[in-house]
N, CA, C and O atoms as a printed pandas DataFrame, in Angstrom:
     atom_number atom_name residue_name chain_id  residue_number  x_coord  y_coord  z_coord
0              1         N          UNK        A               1    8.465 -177.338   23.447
1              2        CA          UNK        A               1    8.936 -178.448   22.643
2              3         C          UNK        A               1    8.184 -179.718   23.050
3              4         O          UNK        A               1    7.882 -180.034   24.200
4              5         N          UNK        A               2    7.940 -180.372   21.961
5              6        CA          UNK        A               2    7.007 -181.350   22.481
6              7         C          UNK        A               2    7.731 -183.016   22.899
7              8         O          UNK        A               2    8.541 -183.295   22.016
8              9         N          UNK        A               3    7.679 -183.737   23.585
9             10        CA          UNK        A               3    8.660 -184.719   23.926
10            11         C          UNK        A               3    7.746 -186.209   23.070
11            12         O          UNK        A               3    6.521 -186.273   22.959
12            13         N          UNK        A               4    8.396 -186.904   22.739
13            14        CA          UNK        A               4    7.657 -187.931   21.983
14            15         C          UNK        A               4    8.253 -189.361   23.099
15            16         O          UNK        A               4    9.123 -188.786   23.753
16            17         N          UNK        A               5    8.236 -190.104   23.355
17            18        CA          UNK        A               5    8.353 -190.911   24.439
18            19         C          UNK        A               5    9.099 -192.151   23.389
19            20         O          UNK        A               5    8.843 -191.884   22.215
20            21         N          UNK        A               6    9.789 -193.185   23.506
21            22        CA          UNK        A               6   10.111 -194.444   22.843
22            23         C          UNK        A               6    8.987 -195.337   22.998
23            24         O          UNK        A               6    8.131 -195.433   23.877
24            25         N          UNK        A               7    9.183 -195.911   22.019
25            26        CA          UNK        A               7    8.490 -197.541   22.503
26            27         C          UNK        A               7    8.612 -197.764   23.383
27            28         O          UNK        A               7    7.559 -197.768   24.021
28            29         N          UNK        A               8    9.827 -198.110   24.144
29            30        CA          UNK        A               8   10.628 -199.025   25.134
30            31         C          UNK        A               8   10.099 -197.878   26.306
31            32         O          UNK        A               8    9.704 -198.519   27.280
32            33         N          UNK        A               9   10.004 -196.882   26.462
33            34        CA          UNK        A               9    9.361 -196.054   27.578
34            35         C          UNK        A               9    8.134 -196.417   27.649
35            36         O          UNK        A               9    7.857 -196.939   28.729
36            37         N          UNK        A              10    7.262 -196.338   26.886
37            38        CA          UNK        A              10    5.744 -197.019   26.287
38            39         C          UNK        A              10    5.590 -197.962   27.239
39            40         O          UNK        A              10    4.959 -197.850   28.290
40            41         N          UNK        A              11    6.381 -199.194   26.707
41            42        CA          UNK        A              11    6.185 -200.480   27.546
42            43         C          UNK        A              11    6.376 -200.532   28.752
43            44         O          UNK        A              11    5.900 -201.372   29.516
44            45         N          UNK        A              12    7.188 -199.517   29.064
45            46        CA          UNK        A              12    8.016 -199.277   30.686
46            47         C          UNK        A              12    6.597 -198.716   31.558
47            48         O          UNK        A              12    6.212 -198.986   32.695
48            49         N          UNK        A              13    6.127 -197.991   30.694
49            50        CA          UNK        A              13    5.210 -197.160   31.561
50            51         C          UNK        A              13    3.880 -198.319   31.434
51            52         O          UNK        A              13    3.002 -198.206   32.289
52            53         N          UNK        A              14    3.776 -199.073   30.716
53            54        CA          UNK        A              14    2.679 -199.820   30.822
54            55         C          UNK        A              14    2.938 -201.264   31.662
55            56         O          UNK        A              14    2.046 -202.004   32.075
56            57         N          UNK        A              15    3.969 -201.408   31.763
57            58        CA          UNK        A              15    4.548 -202.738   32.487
58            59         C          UNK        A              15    4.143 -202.062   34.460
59            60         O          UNK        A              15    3.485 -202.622   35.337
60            61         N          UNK        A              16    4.801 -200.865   34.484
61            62        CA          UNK        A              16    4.678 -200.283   35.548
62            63         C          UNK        A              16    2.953 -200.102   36.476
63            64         O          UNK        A              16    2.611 -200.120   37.658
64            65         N          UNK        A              17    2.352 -199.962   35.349
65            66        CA          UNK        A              17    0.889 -200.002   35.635
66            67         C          UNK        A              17    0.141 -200.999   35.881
67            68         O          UNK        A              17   -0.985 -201.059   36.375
68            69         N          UNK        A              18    1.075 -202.042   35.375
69            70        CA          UNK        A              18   -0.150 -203.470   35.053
70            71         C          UNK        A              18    0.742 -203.977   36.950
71            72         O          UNK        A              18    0.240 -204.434   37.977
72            73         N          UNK        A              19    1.716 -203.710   36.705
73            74        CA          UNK        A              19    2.201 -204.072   38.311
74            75         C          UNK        A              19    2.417 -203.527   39.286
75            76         O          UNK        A              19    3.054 -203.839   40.292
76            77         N          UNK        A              20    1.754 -202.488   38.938
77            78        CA          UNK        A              20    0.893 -201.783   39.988
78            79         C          UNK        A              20   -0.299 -202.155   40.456
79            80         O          UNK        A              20   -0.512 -202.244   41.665
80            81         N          UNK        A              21   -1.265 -202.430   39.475
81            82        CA          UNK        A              21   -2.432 -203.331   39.886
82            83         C          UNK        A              21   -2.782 -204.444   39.580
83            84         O          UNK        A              21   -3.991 -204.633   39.446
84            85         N          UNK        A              22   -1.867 -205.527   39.371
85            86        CA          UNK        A              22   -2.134 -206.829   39.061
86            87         C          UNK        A              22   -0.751 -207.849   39.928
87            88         O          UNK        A              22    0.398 -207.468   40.155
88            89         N          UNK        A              23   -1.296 -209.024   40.219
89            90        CA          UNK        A              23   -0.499 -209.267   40.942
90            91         C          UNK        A              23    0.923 -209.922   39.414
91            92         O          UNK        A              23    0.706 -210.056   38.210
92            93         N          UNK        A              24    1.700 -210.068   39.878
93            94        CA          UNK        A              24    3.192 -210.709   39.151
94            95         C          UNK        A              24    2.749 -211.537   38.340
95            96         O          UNK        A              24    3.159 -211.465   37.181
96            97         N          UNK        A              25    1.717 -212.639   38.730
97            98        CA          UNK        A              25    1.411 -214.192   38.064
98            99         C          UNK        A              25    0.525 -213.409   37.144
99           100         O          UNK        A              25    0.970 -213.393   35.997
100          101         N          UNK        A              26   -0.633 -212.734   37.312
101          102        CA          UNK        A              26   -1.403 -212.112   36.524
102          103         C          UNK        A              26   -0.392 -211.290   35.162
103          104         O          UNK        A              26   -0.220 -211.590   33.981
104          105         N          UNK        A              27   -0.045 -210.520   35.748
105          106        CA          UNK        A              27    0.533 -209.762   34.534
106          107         C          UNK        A              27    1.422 -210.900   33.290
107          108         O          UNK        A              27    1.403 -210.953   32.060
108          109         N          UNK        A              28    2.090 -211.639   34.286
109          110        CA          UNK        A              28    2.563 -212.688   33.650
110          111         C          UNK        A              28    1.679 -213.473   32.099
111          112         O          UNK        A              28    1.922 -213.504   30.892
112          113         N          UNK        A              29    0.784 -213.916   32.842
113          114        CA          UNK        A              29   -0.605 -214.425   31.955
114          115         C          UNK        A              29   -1.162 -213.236   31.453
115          116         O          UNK        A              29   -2.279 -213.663   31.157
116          117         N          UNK        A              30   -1.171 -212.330   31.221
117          118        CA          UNK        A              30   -1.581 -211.238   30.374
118          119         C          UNK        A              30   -0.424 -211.021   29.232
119          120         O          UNK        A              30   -0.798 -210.911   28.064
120          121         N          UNK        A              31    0.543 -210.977   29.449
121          122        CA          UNK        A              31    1.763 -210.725   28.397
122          123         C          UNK        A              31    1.900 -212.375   27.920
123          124         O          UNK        A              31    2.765 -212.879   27.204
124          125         N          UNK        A              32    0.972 -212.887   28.445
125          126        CA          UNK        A              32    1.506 -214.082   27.556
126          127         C          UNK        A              32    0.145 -214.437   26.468
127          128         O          UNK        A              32    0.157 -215.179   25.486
128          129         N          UNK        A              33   -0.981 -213.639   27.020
129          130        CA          UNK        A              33   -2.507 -213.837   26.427
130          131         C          UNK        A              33   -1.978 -213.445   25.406
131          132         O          UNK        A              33   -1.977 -214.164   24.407
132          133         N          UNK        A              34   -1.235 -211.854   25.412
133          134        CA          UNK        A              34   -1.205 -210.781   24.483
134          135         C          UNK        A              34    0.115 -211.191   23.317
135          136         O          UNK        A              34    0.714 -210.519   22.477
136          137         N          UNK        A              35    0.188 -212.398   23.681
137          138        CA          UNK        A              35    1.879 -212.949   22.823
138          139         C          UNK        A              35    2.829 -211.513   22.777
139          140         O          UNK        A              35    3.041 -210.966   21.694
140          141         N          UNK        A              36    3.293 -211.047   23.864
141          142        CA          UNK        A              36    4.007 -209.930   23.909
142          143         C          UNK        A              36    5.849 -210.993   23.958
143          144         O          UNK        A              36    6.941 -210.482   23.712
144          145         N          UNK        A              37    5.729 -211.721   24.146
145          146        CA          UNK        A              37    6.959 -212.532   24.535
146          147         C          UNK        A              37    7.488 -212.721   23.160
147          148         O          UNK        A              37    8.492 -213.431   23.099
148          149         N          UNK        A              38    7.090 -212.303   22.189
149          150        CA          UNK        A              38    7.537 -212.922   20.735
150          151         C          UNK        A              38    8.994 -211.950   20.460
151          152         O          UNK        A              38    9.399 -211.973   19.298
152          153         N          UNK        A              39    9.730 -211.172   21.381
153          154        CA          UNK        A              39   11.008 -210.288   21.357
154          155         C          UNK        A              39   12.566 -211.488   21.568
155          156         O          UNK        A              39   12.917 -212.660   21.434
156          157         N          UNK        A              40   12.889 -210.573   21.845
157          158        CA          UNK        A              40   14.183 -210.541   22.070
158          159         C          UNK        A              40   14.298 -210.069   23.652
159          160         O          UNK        A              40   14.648 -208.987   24.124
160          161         N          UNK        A              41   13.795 -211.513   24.402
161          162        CA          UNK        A              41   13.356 -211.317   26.408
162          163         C          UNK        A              41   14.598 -210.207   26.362
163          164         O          UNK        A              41   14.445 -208.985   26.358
164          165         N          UNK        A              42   15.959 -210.976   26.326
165          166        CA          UNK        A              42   17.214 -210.286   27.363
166          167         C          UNK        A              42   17.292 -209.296   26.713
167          168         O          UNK        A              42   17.940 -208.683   27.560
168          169         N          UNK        A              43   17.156 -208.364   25.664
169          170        CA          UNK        A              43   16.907 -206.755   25.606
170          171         C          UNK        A              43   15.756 -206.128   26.307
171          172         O          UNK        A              43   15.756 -204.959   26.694
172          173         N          UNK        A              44   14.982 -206.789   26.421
173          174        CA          UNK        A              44   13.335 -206.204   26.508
174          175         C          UNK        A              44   13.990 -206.262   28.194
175          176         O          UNK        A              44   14.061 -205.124   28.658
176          177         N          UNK        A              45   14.450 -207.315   29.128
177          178        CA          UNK        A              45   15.265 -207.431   30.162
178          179         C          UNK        A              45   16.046 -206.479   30.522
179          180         O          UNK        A              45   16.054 -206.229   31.728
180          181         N          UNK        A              46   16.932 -205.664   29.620
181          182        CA          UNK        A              46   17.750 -205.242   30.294
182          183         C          UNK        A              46   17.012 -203.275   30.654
183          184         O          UNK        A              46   16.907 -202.409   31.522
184          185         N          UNK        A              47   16.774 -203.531   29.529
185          186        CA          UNK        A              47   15.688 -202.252   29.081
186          187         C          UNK        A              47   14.756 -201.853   30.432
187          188         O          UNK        A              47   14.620 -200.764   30.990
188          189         N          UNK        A              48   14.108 -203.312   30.762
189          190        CA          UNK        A              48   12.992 -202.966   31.894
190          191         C          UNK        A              48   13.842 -202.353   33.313
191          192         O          UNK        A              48   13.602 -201.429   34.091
192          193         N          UNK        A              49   15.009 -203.429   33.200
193          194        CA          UNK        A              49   15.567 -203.334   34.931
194          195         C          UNK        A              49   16.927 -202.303   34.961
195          196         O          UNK        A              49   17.703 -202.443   35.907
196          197         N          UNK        A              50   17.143 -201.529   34.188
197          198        CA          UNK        A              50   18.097 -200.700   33.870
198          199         C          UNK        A              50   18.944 -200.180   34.909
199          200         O          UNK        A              50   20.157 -200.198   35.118
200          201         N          UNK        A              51   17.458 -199.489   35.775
201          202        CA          UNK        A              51   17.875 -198.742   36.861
202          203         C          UNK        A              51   17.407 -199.376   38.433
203          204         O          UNK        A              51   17.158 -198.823   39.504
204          205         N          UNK        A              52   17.431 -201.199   37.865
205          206        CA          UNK        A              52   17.069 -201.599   39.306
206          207         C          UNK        A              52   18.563 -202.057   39.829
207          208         O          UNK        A              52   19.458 -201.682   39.071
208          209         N          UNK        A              53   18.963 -202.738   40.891
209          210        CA          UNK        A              53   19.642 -203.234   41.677
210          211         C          UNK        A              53   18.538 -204.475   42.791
211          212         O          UNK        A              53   17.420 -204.282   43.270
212          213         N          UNK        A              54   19.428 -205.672   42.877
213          214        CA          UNK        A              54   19.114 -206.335   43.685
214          215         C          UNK        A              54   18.292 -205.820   44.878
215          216         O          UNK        A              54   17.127 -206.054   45.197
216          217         N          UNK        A              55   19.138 -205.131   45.385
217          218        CA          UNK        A              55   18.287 -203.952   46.720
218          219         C          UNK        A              55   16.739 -203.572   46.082
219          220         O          UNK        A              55   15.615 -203.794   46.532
220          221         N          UNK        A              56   17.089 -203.063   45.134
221          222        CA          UNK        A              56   15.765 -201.725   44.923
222          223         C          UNK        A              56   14.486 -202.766   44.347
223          224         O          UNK        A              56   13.350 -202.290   44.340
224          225         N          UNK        A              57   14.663 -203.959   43.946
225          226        CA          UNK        A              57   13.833 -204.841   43.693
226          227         C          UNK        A              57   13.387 -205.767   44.619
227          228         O          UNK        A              57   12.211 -206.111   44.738
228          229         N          UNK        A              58   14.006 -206.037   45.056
229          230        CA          UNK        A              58   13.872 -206.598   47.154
230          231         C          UNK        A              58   13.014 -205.477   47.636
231          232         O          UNK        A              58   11.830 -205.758   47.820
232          233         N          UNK        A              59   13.383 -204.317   47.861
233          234        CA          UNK        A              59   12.255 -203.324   48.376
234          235         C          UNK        A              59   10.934 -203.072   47.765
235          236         O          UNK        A              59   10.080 -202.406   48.349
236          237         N          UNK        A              60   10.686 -203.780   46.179
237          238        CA          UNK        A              60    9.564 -203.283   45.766
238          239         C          UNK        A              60    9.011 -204.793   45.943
239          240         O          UNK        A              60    7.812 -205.048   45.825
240          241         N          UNK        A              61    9.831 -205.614   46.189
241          242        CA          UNK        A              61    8.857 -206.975   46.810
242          243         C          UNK        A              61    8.242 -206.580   48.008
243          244         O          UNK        A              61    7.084 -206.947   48.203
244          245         N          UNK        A              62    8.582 -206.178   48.498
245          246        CA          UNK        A              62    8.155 -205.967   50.446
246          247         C          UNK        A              62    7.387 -205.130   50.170
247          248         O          UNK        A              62    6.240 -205.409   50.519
248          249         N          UNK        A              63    7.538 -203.941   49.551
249          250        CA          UNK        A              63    6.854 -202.838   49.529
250          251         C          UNK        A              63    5.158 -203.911   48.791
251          252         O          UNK        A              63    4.115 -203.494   49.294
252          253         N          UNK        A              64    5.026 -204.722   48.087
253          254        CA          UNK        A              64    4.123 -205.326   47.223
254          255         C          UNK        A              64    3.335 -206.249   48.365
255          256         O          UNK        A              64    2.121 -206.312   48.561
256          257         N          UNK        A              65    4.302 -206.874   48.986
257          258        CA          UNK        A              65    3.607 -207.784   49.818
258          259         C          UNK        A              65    3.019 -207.459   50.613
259          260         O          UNK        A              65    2.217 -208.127   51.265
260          261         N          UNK        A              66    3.410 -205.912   50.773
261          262        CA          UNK        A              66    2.972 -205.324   52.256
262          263         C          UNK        A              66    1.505 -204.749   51.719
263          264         O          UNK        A              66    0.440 -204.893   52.319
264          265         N          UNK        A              67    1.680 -204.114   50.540
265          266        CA          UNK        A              67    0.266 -203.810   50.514
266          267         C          UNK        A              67   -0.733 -204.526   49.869
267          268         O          UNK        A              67   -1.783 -203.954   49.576
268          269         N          UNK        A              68   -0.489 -206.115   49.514
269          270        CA          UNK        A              68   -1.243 -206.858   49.546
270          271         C          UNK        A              68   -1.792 -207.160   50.584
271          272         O          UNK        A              68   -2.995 -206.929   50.698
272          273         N          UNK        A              69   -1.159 -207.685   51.497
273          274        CA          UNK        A              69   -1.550 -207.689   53.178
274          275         C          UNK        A              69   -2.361 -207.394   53.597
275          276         O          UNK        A              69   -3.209 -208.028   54.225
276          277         N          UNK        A              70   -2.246 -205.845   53.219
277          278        CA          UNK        A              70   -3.046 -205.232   53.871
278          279         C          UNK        A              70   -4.576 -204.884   53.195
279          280         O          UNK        A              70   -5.394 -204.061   53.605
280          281         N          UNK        A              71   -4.651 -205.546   52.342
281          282        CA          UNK        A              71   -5.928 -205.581   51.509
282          283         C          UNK        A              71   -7.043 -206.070   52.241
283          284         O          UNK        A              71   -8.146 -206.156   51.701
């Protein structure tokens, strides 16, 4: 069976990539080059952080800083 993905997975998986290799401010200025902001933020918001928690986003700061660091 073949799985077809959402939009909103789409973006998830491409948001995930760009901050993976771009720093926060960058990606920032890229979604804003790309006028991606023209939504509805607090859905597109809730959508992105679904399955975060305060904690688990604190850890992917550290986890970020750390391997900037170490660049």
């Amino acid at each position: 069976m073949i799985q077809v993905k959402s939009e909103q997975q789409i973006v998830q998986q491409g948001l995930e990539v760009l901050f993976a290799n771009m720093k926060p401010s960058e990606v920032t200025r890229f979604w804003a080059a790309c006028q991606l902001g023209s939504g509805n933020y607090l859905s597109v918001k809730d959508d992105l952080f679904e399955q975060e928690s305060v904690d688990s986003l604190f850890t992917k700061i550290l986890d970020y800083q750390e391997s900037k660091a170490a660049e």
